[in-house]
C-alpha atoms as one frame of an Amber mdcrd trajectory, in Angstrom:
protein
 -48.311 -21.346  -7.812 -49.270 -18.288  -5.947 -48.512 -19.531  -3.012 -45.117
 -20.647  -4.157 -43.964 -17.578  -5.357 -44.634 -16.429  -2.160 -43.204 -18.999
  -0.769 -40.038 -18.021  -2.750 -40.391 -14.135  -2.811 -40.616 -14.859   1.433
 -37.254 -16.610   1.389 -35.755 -14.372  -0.917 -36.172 -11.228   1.359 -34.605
 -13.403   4.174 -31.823 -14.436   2.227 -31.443  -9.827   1.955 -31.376  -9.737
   5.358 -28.861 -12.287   6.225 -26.440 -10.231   3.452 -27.828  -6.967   4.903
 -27.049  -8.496   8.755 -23.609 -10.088   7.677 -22.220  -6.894   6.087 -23.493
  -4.890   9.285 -21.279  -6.908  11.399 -18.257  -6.978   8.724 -18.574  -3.246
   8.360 -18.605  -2.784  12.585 -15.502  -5.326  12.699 -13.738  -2.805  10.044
 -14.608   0.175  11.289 -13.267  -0.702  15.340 -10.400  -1.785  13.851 -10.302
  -5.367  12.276  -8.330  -6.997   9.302  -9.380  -7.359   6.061  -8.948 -11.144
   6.262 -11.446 -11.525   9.344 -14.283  -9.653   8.209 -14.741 -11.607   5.598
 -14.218 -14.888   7.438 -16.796 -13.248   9.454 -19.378 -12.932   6.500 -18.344
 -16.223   4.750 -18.711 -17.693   8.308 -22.703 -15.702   9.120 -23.831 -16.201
   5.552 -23.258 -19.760   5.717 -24.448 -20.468   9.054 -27.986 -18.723   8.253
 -28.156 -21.766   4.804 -26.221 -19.894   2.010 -25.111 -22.402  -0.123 -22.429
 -20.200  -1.774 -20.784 -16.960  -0.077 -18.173 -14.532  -1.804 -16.700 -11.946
   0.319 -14.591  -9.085  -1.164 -14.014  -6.213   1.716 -11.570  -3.416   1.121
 -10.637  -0.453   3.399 -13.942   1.745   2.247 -16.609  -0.793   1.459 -17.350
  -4.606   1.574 -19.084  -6.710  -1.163 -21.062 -10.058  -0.620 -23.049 -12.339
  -2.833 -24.879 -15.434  -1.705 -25.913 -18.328  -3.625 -28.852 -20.596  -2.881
 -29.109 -24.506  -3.259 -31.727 -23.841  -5.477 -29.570 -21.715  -7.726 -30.595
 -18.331  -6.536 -27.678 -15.215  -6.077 -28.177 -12.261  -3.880 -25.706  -9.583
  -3.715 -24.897  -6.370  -0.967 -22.795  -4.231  -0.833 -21.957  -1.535   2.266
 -19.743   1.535   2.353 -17.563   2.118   5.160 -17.431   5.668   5.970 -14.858
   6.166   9.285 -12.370   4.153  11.033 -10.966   4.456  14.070  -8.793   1.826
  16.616 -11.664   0.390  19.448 -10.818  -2.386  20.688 -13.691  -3.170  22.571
 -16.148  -2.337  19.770 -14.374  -5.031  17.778 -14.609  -7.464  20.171 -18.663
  -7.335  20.400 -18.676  -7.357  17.053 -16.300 -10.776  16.900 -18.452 -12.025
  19.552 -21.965 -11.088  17.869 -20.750 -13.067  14.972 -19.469 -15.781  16.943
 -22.488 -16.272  18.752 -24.505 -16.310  15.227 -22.046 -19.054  13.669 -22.612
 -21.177  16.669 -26.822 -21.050  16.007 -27.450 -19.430  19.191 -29.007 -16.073
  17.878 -32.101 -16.223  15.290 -31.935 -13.443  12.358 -33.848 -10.717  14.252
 -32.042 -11.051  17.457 -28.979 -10.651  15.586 -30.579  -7.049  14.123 -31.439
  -6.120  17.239 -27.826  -7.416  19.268 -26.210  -5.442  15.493 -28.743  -2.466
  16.135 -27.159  -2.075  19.962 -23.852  -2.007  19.448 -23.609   0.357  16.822
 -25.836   2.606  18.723 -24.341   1.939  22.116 -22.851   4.559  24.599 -19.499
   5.868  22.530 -16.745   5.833  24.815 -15.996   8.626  26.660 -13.443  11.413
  25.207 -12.233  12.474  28.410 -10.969   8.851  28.753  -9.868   8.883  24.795
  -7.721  12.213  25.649  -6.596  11.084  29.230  -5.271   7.873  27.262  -3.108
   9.904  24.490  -1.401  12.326  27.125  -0.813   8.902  29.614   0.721   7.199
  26.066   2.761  10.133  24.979   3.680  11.018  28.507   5.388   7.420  28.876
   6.526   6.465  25.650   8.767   9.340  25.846  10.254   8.198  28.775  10.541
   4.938  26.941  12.730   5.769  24.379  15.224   7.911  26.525  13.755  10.350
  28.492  13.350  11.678  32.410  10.549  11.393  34.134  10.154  15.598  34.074
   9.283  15.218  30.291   6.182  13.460  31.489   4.430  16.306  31.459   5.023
  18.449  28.572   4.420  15.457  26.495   1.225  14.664  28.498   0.008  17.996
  27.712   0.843  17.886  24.042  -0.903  14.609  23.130  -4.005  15.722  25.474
  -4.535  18.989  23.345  -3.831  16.736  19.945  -6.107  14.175  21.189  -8.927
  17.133  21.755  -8.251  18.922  18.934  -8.867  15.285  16.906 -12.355  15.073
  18.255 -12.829  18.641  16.851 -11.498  17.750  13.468 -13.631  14.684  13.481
 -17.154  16.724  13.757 -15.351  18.591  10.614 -15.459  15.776   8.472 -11.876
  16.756   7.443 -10.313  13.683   5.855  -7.322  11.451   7.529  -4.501  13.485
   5.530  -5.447  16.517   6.625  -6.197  15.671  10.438  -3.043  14.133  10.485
  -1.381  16.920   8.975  -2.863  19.807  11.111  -2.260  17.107  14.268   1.242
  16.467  13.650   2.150  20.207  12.359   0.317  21.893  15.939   2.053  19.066
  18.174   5.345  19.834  16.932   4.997  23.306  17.773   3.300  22.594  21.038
   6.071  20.771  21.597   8.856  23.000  20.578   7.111  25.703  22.660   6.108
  23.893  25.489   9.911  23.082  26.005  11.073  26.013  25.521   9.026  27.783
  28.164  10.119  25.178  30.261  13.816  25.911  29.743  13.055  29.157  30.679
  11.405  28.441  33.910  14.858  26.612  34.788  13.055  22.995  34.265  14.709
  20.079  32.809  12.971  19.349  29.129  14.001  17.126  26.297  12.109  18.354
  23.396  13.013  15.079  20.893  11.568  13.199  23.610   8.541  14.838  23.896
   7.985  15.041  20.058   8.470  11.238  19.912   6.003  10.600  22.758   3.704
  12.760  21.126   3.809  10.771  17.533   3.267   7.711  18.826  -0.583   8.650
  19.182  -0.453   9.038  15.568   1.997   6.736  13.847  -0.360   4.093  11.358
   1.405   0.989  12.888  -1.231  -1.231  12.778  -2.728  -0.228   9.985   0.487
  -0.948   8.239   0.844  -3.892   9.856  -3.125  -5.810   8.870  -1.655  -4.237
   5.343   0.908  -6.386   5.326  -1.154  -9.477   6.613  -3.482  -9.407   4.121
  -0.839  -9.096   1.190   0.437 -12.783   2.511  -2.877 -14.230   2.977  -3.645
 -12.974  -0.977  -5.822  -9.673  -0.561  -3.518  -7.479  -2.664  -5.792  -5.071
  -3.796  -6.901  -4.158  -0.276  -3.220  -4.850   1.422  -1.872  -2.652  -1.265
  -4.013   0.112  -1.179  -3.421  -0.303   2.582   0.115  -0.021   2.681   0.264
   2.970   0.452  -2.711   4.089   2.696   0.045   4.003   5.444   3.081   5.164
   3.999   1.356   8.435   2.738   0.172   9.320   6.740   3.710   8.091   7.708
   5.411  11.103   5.158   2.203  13.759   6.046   3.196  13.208   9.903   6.951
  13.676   8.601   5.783  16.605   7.029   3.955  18.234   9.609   6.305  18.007
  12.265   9.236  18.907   9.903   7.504  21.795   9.191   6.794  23.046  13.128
  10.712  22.103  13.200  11.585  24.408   9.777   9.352  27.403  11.247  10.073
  27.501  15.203  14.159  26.196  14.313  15.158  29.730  15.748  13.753  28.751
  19.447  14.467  25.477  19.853  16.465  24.557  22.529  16.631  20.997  23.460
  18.359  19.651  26.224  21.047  16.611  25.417  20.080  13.561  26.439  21.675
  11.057  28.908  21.920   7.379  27.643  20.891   5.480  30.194  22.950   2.217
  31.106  23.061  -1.456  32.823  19.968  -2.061  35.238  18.743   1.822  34.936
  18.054   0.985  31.244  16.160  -1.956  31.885  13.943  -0.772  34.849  12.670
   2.409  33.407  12.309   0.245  29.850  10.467  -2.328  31.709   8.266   0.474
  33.660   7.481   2.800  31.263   6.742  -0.343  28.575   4.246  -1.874  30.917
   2.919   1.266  32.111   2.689   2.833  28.006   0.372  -0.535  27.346  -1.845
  -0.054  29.819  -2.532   3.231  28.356  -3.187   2.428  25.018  -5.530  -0.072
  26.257  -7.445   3.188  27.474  -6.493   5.043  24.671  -7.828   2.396  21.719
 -10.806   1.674  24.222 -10.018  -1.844  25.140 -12.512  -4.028  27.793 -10.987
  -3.834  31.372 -11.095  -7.843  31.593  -8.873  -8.132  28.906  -6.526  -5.778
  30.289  -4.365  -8.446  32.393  -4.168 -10.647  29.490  -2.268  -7.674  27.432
  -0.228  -6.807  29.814   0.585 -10.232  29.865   1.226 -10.439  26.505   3.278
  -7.537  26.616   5.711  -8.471  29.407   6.309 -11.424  27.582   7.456  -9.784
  24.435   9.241  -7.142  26.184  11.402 -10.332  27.600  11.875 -11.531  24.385
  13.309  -8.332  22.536  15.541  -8.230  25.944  17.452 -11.252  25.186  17.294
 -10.717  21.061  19.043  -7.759  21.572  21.482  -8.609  23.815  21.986 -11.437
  21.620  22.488  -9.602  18.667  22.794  -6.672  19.459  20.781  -3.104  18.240
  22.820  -1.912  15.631  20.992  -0.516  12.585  21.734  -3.352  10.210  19.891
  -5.995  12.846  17.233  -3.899  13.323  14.175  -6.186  11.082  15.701  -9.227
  12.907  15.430  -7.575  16.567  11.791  -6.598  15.746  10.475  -9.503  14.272
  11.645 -12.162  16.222   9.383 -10.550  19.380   6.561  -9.411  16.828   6.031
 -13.160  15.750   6.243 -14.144  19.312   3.691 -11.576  20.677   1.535 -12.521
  17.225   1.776 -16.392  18.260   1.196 -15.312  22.212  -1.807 -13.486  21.475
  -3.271 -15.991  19.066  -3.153 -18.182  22.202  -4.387 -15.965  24.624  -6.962
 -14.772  22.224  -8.287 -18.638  21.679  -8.278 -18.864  25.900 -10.408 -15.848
  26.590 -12.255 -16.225  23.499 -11.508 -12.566  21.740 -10.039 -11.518  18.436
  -6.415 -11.367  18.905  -5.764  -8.350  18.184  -7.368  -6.981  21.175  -4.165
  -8.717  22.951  -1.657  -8.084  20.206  -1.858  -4.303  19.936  -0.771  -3.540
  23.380   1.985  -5.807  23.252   3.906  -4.719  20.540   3.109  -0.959  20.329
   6.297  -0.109  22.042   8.109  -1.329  18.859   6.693   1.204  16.719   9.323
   2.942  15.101   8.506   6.406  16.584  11.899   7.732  17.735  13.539   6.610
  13.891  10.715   8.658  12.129  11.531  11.694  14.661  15.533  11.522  13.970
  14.738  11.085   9.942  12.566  14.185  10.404  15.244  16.040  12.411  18.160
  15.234  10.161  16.123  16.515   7.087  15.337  19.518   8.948  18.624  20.025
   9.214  19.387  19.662   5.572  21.498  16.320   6.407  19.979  13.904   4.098
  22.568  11.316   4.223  21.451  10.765   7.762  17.976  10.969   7.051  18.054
   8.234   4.696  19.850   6.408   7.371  17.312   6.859   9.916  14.515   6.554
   7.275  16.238   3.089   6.143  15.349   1.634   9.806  12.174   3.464  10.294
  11.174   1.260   7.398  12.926  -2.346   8.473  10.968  -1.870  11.865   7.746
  -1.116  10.253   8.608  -4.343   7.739   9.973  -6.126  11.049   6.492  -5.621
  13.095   4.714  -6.202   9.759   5.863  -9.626   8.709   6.843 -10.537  12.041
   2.624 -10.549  12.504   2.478 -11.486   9.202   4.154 -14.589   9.886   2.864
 -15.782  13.171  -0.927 -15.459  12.038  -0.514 -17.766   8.910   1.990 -20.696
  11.339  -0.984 -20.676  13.765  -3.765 -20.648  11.144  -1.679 -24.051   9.648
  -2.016 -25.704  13.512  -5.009 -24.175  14.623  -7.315 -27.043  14.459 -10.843
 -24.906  14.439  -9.290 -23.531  11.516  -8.177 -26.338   9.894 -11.557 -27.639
  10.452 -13.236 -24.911   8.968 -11.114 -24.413   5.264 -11.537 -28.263   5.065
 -15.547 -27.605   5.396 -15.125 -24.574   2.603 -13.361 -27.225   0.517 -15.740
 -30.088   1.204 -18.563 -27.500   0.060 -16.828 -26.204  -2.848 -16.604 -29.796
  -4.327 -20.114 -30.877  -3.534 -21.638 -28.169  -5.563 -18.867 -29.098  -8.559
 -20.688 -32.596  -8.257 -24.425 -31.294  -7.982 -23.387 -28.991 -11.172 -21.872
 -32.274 -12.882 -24.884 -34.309 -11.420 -27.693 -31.752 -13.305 -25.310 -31.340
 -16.625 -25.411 -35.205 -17.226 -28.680 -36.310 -16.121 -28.825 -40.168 -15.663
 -32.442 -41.455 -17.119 -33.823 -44.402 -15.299 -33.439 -46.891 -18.393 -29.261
 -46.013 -18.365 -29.412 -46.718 -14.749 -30.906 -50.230 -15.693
């Protein structure tokens, strides 16, 4: 009997360590950047493929919960705080692939540790590159939505001091609120300055331009966005608490940026804007679009190989909201429909892509429909209420929200229709389902006990 307990008290420690291992990985996939819904496929998927009989997964935005249940009617249970968050892309996609590689039996429980062990201790990517990537992503997204190729720079050099200033912030421990206060309320006065100055020198500036370049590095798209997913696939507590999550840095970036705009209003000077027509609007659209991607796949850290794959993805989309728009045009009340018909195409493209290279799809997706982001609406809204013009605000506030909704369901939307014809996927709810109703008969099985005589 000794040696059984043992025995038992042996297994039972392993049975720790696969929970301990499993929420490692699920807290790593969180933390870089990953839904709600695939970390805990990821621990359902780990747990079970190390012999848990019985798995039940409940992660939210600051901590993830796991039990395990044995065949022989044993439950373990873990839980694991998540601490910080932050968009890396390729951070996510070791993680994806470190779990991958364990639901496929090809790493034993202490090679796992040790694969978990490296990549949360690995080489952290390189700030220079992190702060080269915001200026490069201000700096063309505010050519994007309307400006010359002169506000390059001042909106380069506003995001790079933001993005520096957020590394200091970080070793502060300040929370997300107030970073993204202090970041929004100093780049609206960089900016306001910067263009002014500029002006002065006799240089050609377009200070809403450069303001929306520079919020683009700081507008909670995708975190709205996974919200939003994981409200439709039945996480409500965690998609709600993620969408309010994301609304509340959406009004504190309003806030901080209205105020810059309230306290430097007596020395801004922006420069009017020329709308930009016929096959000049679609070359520097098409240009800056591309070349705005490829720098948030430096800014959000994403693997080099994948980069050709986004850019992919993202030419594609960009070809889609083309025609929608011609179509039907880009008035204000078509705005949801413009957005998501190219969000659930990119979310269906990248699904694709992401089952050909073998990577979590939102590596591919991100890049592709950042340019959507509704970063010039949530400038105007601020501007108008700056101005103490609130009918307009609420205008531009109205279709700030429809393309948040738009990129929101549009993902929404496209993940659920290819988790319905994904086959793998198919194949793995119907094993879930197959489990679930073998235990209901071994329960049934060991409630009514057949004696040999009834069986005669």
């Amino acid at each position: 009997m000794a040696k059984n307990g043992a025995a038992a008290g042996q297994e039972g420690a392993e049975y720790g360590r696969v929970l301990e291992l499993a929420l490692e990985i699920g807290v790593g996939l969180l933390s870089s950047g990953g839904s709600v819904s695939r970390v805990e496929t990821a621990v359902d998927r780990i747990c079970s493929s190390y012999g848990a009989y019985e798995v039940n997964v409940a992660a939210f935005p600051s901590m993830v919960i796991a039990s395990i249940r044995t065949r022989d009617e044993r439950e373990f249970s873990f839980m694991k705080r998540v601490y910080s968050s932050a968009n890396n892309l390729a951070l996510l996609e070791k993680y994806n692939q470190l779990s991958r590689d364990i639901c496929a039996k090809r790493v034993g429980l202490d090679e796992g540790f040790r694969r978990s062990f490296e990549i949360s201790h690995n080489k952290p990517r390189d700030r220079r590159l992190t702060m080269l990537g915001a200026g490069l992503v201000s700096a063309t997204y505010a050519v994007f939505f309307g400006g010359t190729v002169a506000d390059c720079l001042p909106a380069f050099i506003v995001a790079f001091i933001m993005a520096a200033l957020n590394e200091v912030f970080s070793s502060r421990s300040l929370n997300a609120y107030a970073t993204t206060f202090l970041l929004s309320f100093i780049g609206g006065l960089l900016s306001i300055s910067l263009c002014k100055l500029f002006v002065i020198m006799g240089m050609e500036c377009h200070g809403s331009m450069v303001m929306i370049g520079s919020i683009m590095i700081l507008i909670p798209g995708l975190l709205i966005t996974n919200a939003v997913r994981d409200l439709f696939t039945g996480d409500l507590m965690s998609g709600t608490f993620q969408i309010l999550n994301g609304l509340l840095l959406t009004v504190v970036i309003a806030a901080g940026y209205g105020l810059s705009m309230a306290v430097l209003n007596s020395i801004a000077d922006f420069m009017p804007i020329t709308v930009r027509t016929g096959w000049q609007h679609y070359v520097y659209f098409l240009v800056s679009g591309m070349l705005g991607a490829a720098s948030v796949c430096m800014f959000f850290n994403l693997n080099r190989k994948r980069l050709w794959w986004a850019l992919l993805a993202t030419l594609l989309t960009f070809g889609v909201y083309i025609g929608v728009a011609e179509w039907l045009g880009s008035t204000d009340d078509m705005v949801f429909t413009v957005i998501f018909i190219p969000t659930l195409f990119a979310a269906i493209a990248s699904e694709v892509l992401a089952r050909i290279i073998r990577t979590p799809a939102t590596v591919i997706l991100v890049p592709a429909i950042i340019a959507l982001v509704p970063g010039s609406s949530l400038y105007y809204t601020m501007e108008a209420l700056a101005a103490v013009n609130f009918s307009l605000a609420l205008e531009k506030g109205f279709v700030c929200l429809m393309t948040l909704l738009g990129i929101a369901v549009g993902v929404c939307v496209g993940t659920i229709l290819f988790t319905l014809i994904s086959p793998v996927k198919l194949h793995y709810y119907k094993k879930m389902a197959l489990n679930q109703k073998r235990r209901a008969q071994k329960l049934n099985d060991e409630n009514n006990p057949k004696t040999d005589n009834n069986q005669r």
